[in-house]
C-alpha positions in Angstrom: 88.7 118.7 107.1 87.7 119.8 103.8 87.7 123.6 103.4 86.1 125.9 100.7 86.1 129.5 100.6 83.3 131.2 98.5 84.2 134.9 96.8 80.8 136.9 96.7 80.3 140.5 96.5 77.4 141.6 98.4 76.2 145.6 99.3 77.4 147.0 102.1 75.1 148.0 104.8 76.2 151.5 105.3 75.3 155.4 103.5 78.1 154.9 100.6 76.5 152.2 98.3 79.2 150.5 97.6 79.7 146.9 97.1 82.6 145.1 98.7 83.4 141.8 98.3 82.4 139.0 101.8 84.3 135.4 101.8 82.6 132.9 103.2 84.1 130.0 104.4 82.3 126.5 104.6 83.6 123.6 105.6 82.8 120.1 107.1 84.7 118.2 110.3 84.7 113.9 110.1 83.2 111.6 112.6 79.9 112.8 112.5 80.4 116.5 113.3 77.9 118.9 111.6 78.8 121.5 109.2 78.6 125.1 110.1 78.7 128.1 107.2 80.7 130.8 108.8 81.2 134.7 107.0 85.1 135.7 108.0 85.7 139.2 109.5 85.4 141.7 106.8 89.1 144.4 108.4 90.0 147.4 106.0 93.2 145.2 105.6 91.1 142.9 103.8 88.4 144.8 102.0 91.3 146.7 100.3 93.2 143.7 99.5 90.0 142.2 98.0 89.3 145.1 95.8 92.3 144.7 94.4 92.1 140.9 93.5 88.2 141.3 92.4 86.4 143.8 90.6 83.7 145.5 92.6 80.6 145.2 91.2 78.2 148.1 90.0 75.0 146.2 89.7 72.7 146.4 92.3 70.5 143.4 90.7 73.3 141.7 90.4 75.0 141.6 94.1 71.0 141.2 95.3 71.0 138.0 93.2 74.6 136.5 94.3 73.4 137.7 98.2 70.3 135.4 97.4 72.1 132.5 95.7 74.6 132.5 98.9 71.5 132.5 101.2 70.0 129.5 99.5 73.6 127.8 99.9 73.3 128.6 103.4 70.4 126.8 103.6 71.3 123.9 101.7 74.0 123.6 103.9 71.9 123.5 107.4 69.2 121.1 105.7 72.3 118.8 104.9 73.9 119.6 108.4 70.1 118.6 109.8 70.0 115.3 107.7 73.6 113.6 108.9 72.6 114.7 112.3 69.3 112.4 111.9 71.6 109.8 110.5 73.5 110.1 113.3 70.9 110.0 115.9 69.2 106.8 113.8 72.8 105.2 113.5 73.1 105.9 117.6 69.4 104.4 118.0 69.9 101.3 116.0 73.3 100.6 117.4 71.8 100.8 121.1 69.0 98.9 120.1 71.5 95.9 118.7 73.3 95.8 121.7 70.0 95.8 124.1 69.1 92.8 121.7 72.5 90.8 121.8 72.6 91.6 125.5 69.1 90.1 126.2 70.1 86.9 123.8 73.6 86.4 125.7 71.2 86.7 128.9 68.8 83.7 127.4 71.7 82.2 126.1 73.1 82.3 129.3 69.8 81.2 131.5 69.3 78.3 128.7 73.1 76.8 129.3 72.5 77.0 132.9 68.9 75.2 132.8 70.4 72.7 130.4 73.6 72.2 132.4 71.3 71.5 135.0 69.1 69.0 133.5 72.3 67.5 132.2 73.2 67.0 136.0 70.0 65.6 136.8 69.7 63.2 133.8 72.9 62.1 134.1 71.3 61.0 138.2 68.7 59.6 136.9 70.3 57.6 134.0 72.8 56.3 136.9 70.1 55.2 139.2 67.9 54.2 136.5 71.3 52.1 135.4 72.0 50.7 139.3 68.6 49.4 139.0 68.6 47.8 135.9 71.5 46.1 137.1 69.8 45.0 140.6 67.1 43.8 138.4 68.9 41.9 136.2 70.7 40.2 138.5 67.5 39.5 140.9 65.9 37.4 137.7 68.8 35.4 136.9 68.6 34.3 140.5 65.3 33.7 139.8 65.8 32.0 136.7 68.5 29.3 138.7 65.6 29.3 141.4 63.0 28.2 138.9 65.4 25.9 137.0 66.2 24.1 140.2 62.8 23.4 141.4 61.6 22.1 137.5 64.5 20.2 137.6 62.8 19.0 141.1 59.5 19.0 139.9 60.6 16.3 137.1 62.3 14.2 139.6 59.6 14.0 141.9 56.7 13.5 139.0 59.2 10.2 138.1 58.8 8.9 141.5 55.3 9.6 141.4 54.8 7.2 138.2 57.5 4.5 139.8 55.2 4.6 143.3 51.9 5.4 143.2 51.6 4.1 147.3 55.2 6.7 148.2 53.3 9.4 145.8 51.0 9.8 148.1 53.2 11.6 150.7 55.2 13.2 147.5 52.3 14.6 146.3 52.0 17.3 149.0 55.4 18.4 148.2 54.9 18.6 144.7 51.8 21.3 145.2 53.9 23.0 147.1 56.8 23.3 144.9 54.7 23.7 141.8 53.0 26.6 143.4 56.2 28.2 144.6 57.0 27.8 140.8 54.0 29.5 140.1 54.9 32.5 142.6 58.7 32.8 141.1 57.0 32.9 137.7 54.7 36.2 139.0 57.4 37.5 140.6 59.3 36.9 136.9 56.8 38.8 135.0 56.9 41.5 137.7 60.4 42.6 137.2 60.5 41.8 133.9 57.7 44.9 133.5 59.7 46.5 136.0 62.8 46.5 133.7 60.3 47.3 130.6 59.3 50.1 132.4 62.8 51.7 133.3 64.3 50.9 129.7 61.1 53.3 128.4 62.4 56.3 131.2 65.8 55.7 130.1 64.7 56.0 126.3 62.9 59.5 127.2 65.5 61.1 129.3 67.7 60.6 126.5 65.5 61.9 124.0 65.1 65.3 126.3 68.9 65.3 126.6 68.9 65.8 122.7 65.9 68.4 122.9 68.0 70.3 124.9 70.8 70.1 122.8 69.0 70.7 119.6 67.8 74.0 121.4 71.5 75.3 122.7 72.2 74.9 119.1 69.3 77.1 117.7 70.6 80.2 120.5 73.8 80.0 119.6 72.5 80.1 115.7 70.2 83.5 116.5 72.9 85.2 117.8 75.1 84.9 115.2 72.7 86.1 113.2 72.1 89.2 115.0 75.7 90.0 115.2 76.3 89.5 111.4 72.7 91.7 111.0 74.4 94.6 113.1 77.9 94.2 111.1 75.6 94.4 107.7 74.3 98.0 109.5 77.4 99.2 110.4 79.1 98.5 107.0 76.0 100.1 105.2 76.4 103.5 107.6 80.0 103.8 106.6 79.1 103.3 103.0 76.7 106.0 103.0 78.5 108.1 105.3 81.9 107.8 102.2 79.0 108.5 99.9 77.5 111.7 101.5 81.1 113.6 101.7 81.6 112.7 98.5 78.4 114.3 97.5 79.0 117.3 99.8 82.8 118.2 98.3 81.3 117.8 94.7 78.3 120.2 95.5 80.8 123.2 97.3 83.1 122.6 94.5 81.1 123.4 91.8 79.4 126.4 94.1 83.1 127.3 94.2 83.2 127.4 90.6 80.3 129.1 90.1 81.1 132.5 91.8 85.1 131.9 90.5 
């Protein structure tokens, strides 16, 4: 607490005329408390003890100038009292407003770890099956594959007899449709799973590339809430820097008032 007491001599209200001298005592409280002039109770203890230590003065123009001078310090000082309670109020408003921000991130940040958590879960399902079935698949045409490799491996046989024995072709020939257009089938069903495969690598390919999306958005959250915290640090800091630089400003200006009426 920074105290200053002010020696003016102002006329008394009364019948005798004189002037006595009235200290007034200003003084300003930390953490944000305003600052309250205050005039000290005037006992016949003290008006003596102040004639004594300061002449009294005869001038009525004077006194009705020093009475008007400490008026318009009085003044000063509730217009500056007035301002820091502003600041204070702003200072309370932003800092309320920066938490109701960071809360609501945290809360999106929050619903966004869930939602990708959850798509995470379900990716990660689908990848599996989409995996289980790529496996089925795989092995379904290499059956296929030894299928179709066995009966061309029949189909040449049986086209040599054919050329040795035109008369025992005859009842091969039957046999050879029939195998050549079970090849036939085997080669649809081939192309089939073979699309079939095409088609699940291309879902696998996007539910990785929404995995990332997800990711890359996580990242950009986590990245705007930083920033709002350091943006309410930057506030704070700048308060307190103005806060330092407004007492300084207030002890210079009741000093030199003080050394005005010394």
């Amino acid at each position: 607490m920074y105290i200053v007491d002010v020696i003016v001599y102002a006329q008394k209200l009364g019948t005798s005329g004189k002037h006595e001298p009235v200290r007034a005592a200003f003084w300003s409280g930390g953490k944000g408390e305003c600052i309250h002039p205050r005039t000290l109770n005037k006992t016949k203890q003290n008006r003596e003890i102040w004639s004594n230590d300061y002449p009294i003065l005869a001038d009525d123009k004077l006194a009705h100038e020093t009475t008007k001078r400490l008026a318009n310090v009085e003044k000063t000082i509730v217009q500056h009292s007035a301002q820091f309670t502003d600041l204070m109020e702003k200072k309370s408003k932003t800092e309320q407003s920066d938490k109701k921000k960071i809360r609501h991130l945290k809360e999106q940040n929050n619903q966004q770890k869930e939602q990708i958590e959850t798509l995470k879960r379900e990716n990660e399902k689908q990848i599996g099956k989409m995996v289980d079935l790529k496996k089925e698949h795989e092995q379904q045409i290499k059956k296929l594959q030894e299928e179709k490799q066995q009966l061309q491996t029949q189909a040449n046989s049986m086209t040599k007899k054919h050329e040795q024995s035109v008369t025992e072709n005859e009842t091969h020939k039957d046999e050879l449709h029939k195998y050549q257009h079970k090849i036939k089938q085997l080669e649809s069903e081939f192309q089939a799973l073979e699309t079939q495969l095409k088609n699940t690598k291309t879902k696998l390919h996007e539910y990785v590339l929404l995995t990332e999306k997800n990711r890359s958005s996580l990242s950009s959250l986590h990245l705007e809430k930083d920033s709002a915290i350091n943006e309410l640090e930057n506030c704070r800091q700048q308060f307190n820097e103005l806060k330092e630089y407004y007492f300084v400003l207030l002890f210079i200006f009741f000093l030199t008032i003080y050394n005005l009426y010394l």
